[in-house]
Structure formats: C-alpha cells, structure tokens
C-alpha positions in Angstrom: 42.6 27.4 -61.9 39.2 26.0 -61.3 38.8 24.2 -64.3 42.4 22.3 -63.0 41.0 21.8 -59.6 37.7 20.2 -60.9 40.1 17.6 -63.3 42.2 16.6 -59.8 38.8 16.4 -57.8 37.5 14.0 -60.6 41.1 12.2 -61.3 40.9 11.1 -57.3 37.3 10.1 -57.4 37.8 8.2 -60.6 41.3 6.9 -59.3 39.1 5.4 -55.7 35.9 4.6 -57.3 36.6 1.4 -56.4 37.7 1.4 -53.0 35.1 3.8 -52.1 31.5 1.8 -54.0 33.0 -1.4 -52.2 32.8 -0.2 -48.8 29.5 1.5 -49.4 28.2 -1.7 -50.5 29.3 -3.4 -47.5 28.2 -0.2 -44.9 25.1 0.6 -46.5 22.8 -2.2 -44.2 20.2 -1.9 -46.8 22.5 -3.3 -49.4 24.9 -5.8 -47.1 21.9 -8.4 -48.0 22.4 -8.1 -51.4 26.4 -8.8 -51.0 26.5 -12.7 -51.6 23.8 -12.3 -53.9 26.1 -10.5 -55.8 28.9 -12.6 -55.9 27.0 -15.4 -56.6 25.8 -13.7 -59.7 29.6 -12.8 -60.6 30.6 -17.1 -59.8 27.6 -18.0 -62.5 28.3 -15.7 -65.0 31.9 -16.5 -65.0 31.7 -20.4 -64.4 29.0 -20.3 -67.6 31.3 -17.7 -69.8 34.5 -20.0 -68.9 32.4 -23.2 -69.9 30.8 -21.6 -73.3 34.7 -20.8 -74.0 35.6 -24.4 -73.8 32.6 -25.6 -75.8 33.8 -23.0 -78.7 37.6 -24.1 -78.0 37.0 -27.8 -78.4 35.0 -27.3 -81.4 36.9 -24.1 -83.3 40.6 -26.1 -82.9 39.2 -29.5 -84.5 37.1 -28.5 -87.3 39.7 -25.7 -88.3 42.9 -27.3 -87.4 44.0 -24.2 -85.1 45.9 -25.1 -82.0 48.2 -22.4 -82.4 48.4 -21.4 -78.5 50.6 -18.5 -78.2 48.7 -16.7 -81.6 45.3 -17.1 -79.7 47.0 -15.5 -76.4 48.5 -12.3 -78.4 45.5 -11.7 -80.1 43.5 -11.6 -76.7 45.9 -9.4 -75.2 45.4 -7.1 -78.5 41.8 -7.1 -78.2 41.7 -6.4 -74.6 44.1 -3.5 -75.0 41.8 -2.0 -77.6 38.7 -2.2 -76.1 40.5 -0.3 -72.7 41.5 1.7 -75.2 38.4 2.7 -76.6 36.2 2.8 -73.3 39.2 5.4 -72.5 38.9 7.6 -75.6 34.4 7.3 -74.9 35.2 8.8 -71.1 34.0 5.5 -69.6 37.5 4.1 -68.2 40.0 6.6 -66.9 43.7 5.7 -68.2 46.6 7.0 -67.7 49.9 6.9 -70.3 52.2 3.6 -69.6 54.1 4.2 -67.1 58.3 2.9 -67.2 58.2 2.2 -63.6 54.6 1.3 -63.1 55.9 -1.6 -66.2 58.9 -2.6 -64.1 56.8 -3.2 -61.3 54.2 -5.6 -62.5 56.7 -7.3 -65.1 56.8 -10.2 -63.0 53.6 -10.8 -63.3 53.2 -9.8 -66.5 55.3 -12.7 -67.5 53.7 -15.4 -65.3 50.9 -14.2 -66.5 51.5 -14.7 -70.2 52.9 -18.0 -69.5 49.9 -18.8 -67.8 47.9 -17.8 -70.8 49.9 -20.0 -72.9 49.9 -23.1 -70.8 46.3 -22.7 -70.3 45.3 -22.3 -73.9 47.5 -24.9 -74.7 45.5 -27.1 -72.8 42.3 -26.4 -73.5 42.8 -26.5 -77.7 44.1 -30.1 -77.2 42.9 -32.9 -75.1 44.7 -32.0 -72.0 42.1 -30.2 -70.7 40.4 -33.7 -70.2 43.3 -35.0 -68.0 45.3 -33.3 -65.1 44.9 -29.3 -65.8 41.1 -29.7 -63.9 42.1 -32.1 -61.7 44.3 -29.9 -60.2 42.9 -26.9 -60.5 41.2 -26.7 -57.1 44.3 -26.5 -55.6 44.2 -23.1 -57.5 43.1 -21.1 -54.2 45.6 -23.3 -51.3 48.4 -22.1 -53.6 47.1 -18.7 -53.9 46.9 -18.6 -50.5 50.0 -19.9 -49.6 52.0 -17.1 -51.8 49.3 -14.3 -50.0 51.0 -15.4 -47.0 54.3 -15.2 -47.7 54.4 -11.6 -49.4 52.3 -10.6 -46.2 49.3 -8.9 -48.5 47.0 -7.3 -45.9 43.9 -9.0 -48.0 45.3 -12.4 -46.9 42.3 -14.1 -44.8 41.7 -15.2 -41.8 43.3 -18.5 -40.3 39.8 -20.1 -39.7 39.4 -18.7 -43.6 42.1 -20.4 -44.6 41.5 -23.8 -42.9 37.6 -24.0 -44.2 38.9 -23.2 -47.7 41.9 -25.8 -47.3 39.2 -28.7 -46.7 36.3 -27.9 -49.2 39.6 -27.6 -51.8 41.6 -30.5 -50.6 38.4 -32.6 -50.6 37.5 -31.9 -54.2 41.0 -33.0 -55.6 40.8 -36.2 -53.5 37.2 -36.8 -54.8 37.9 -35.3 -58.6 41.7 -37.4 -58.7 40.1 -40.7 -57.0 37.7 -41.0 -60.0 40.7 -41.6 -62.1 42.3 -39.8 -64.7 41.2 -40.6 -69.2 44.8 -39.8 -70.2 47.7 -37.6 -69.3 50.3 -36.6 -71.4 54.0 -36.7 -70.1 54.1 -32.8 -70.4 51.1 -32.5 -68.3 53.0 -33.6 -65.4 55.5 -30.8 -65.8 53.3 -28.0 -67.3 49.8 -28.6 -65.0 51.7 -27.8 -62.0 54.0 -24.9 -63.5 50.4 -23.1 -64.7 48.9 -23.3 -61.1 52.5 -21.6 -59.3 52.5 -19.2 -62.5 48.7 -18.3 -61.9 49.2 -17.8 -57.8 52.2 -16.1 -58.2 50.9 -13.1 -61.0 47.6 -12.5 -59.2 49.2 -12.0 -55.6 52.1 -10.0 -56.9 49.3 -7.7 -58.6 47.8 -7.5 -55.7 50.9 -6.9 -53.9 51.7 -3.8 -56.6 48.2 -2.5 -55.9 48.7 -2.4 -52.0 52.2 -0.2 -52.8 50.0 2.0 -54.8 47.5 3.0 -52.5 50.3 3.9 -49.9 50.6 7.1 -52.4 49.0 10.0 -52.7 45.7 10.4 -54.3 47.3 12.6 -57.1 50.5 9.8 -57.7 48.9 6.4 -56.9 47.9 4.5 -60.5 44.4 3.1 -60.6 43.5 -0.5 -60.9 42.9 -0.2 -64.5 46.6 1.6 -64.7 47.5 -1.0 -63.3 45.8 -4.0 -65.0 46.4 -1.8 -68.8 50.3 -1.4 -67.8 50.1 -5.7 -67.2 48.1 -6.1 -70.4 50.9 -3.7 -72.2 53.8 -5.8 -70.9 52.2 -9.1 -72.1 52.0 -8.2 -75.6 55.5 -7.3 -75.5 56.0 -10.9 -73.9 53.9 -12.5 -76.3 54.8 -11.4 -79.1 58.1 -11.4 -78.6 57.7 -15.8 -77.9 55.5 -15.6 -81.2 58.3 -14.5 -83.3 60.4 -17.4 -81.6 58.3 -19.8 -81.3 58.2 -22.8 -84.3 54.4 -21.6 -85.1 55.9 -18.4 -86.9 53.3 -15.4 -87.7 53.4 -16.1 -91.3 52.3 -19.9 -90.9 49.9 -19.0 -88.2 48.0 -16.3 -90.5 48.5 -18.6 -93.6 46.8 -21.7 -92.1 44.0 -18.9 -90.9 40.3 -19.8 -93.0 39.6 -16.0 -93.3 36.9 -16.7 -96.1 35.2 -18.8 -93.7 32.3 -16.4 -91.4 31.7 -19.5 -89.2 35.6 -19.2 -88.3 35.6 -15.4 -87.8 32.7 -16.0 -85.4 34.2 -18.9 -83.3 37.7 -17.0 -83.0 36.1 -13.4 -81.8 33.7 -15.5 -79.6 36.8 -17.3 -78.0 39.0 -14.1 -77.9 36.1 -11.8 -76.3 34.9 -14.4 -73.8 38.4 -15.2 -72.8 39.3 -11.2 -72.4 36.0 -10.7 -70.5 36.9 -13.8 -68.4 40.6 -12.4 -67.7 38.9 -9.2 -66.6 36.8 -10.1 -64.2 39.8 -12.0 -62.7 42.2 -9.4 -63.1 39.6 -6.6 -61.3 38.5 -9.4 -58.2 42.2 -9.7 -57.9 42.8 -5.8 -57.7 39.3 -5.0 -55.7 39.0 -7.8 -53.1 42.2 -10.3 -53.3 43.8 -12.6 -54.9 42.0 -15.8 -52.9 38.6 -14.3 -54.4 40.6 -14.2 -57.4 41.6 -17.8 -57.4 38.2 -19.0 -55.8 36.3 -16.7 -59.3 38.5 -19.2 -61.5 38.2 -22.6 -60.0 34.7 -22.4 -58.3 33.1 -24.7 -61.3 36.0 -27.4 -60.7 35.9 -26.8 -57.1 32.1 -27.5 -56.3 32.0 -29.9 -59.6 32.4 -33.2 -57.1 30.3 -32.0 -54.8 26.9 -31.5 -57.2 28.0 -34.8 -58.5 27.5 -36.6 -55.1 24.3 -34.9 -54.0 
C-alpha cells in the first residue's frame, strides 16, 4: 500500500515537473534575473545547432548523392524514439505505454508534422533552401499566432505582444524579400507556403492537446513527453507508410547508401542527431511555454538575420 502510494506521489511530480520548475523560475526573485539569460542561451544553441545541420546537409547530399527526403525524416523519427526509449528504460524520462486515444488526438499534428519534416528536408538537401523557404520563414511566428488565436489556446499573447512581434516579423520579410531572391523553383511557390501552415498548424494543435490534458486529473492527464513520444510514434507510422509509396523505395534508398564509407556514417548520424535534438527543443518550448515561443525558437536566426546585416 505504501510502496503504491509512493509510485502515484512520484508519477504526479514527474507528470508536473514541468509546470511546477517553470513557475519557480519565474517566482523565485533571485532567479527571475537569470530568465532572459536563459532563453537567450536556448535561441544560440539552437540558431548554431540548426546552422551546423545545414553546413552538414549541404555537404553530406552533394558529395554522397543522398537527397532522399522522406528516408532522412523516418530515420530521425527512429532515432528520436529510441533515445526516449532508452532515457525511459535508464529512469531519466518517465513514459507511459502509447496511448489509442492520446494517438487519435495528436494525429493531426502528427501528420502536419511529418509533412513538415519532409518539405523542410526537402529543401534543405537541394538548393531551395537558398531561395524562398528562408525568406519566408519569418512569417513563421504571425502565422503561428494567427492559428493560437483562432483555437483560443490560453498561451496566446497579449495584443500589444502580438502587434510588436507583427512588426519586427513583417519588417524582416520586407527587408530579407527586397534584397531579391537567387532562384526559385516553381514548386517552391506551392510547397514554401504549405510548410509554414503545416508548421503553425502541428505546434498550436499540440499545444491545444496539452491544455485538454492538464484539465485532468493528476493520476489521468499524459505528460508532455506522453505526449510529444505518442506524436513521434504516429509519425513513423506516417512516414513510413509514404516511404513505401513514395518513388524513392527502401530498397533503392539503402542500396544507393555508401555504408563502407565512415566519413558517411558520421555526416548522416550528425544530421539525424542534430536534427532530433533540434525538433526537441521545439517540440518541449511548444508543450512548456507556447507555440509563439515555439515558432520564435525556429525562425529567430532568419528573423534577426536583416537586422545584424544593417547595423
């Protein structure tokens, strides 16, 4: 009997560790100093991971003729689910088992977020990352906020928020697009705007699923990594389900793989482990603050890009 009411006790401190360290960060008076600090630390260590990722990209697709978008995508997801896995089975991340209606739930975005993935790394293996994907991408956080609005998350921000983000955004796209674009494929036109809607849409609805689950009590409510584990679970499924249909079949991928090659093991795990370790952070800022920090995480570096360049 005590030995079950210790494991609940733990479960719901586990289950709100979140919740509770961020408002004693932003109580404690002694620590509220070290608050933007902080999040300036997480922008630079993301903006520099996300910028190493593209450096490795642009060189591992080239050299080893490797564009194969949707391969690249599955294989992230993979790792990511093992590596929850295994901080589970170590004690270090609580898990729960996948969840049937927890999956229905963040299916939606589950599969904007897969197509996101795919769009994205589609773009960055081939020279489209070089023409409208970043020019647009500061619109990243107006859109996010747009959707935050309309499914009436409570972390939606404040109208003066909203209008001071609105203008540093809109300014960089009129300063980033006025400078004039290299090249733009025909498909950019179609698939640059469909990844920023996809993008919005998956983080607010996870943020939208992780409001609904904190209306529940302590014992029933999923954590956020339930909740990010049962996304990453449905995207394989998604994946690999376009994998099989896709043109790029798994036997051609894996044949056309250079798996004698160490230089091309070590470019692909360094791609796949940056990328999952970028996809984290913005899956736990989307779950822990909101989706806008979310969006403002991912498009910071493209966002203050044309304003460094002026100065």
């Amino acid at each position: 009997m005590t030995t079950c009411l210790l494991g609940k006790s733990i479960g719901r401190w586990r289950r709100g560790w979140c919740a509770s360290a961020k408002k004693h960060l932003l109580s404690n008076h002694a620590l509220k100093p070290l608050v933007p600090t902080l999040f300036l630390l997480v922008f630079v260590i993301y903006g520099l991971g996300d910028k190493l990722r593209n450096f490795v990209l642009g060189i591992f697709v080239p050299q080893y003729h490797y564009p194969y978008a949707v391969a690249l995508c599955f294989a992230q997801v993979l790792i990511s689910l093992l590596v929850l896995n295994l901080l589970h089975v170590l004690g270090l991340v609580p898990l729960k088992r996948y969840s049937s209606s927890l999956g229905e739930r963040v299916l939606v975005p589950s599969i904007c977020s897969s197509t996101h993935a795919v769009l994205s790394m589609w773009a960055k293996a081939g020279s489209s990352y070089a023409g409208l994907f970043p020019v647009i991408l500061p619109l990243f956080p107006m859109v996010t906020m747009g959707f935050s609005f309309s499914q009436k998350l409570s972390s939606s921000p404040s109208n003066e928020i909203s209008i001071l983000i609105s203008i540093l955004c809109g300014t960089s796209f009129v300063i980033t697009a006025s400078q004039g674009l290299p090249g733009v494929d025909l498909l950019e036109y179609m698939y640059a705007p469909l990844d920023l809607i996809l993008h919005s849409l998956s983080l607010t609805w996870l943020a939208k699923v992780s409001e609904a689950e904190r209306c529940h009590s302590p014992d029933a409510q999923a954590s956020i990594f339930d909740i990010y584990y049962t996304q990453l679970v449905n995207q394989s499924w998604v994946l690999g389900l376009l994998w099989v249909l896709h043109p790029d079949r798994p036997w051609q991928v894996l044949s056309h793989s250079s798996w004698q090659s160490l230089l091309f093991h070590g470019y692909l795990h360094a791609i796949l482990l940056l990328g999952m370790s970028l996809n984290f952070l913005v899956g736990m800022s989307t779950l822990c603050v909101s989706p806008l920090a979310a969006a403002l995480l991912h498009s910071a570096r493209q966002v203050g890009q044309p304003f460094l360049q002026l100065m």
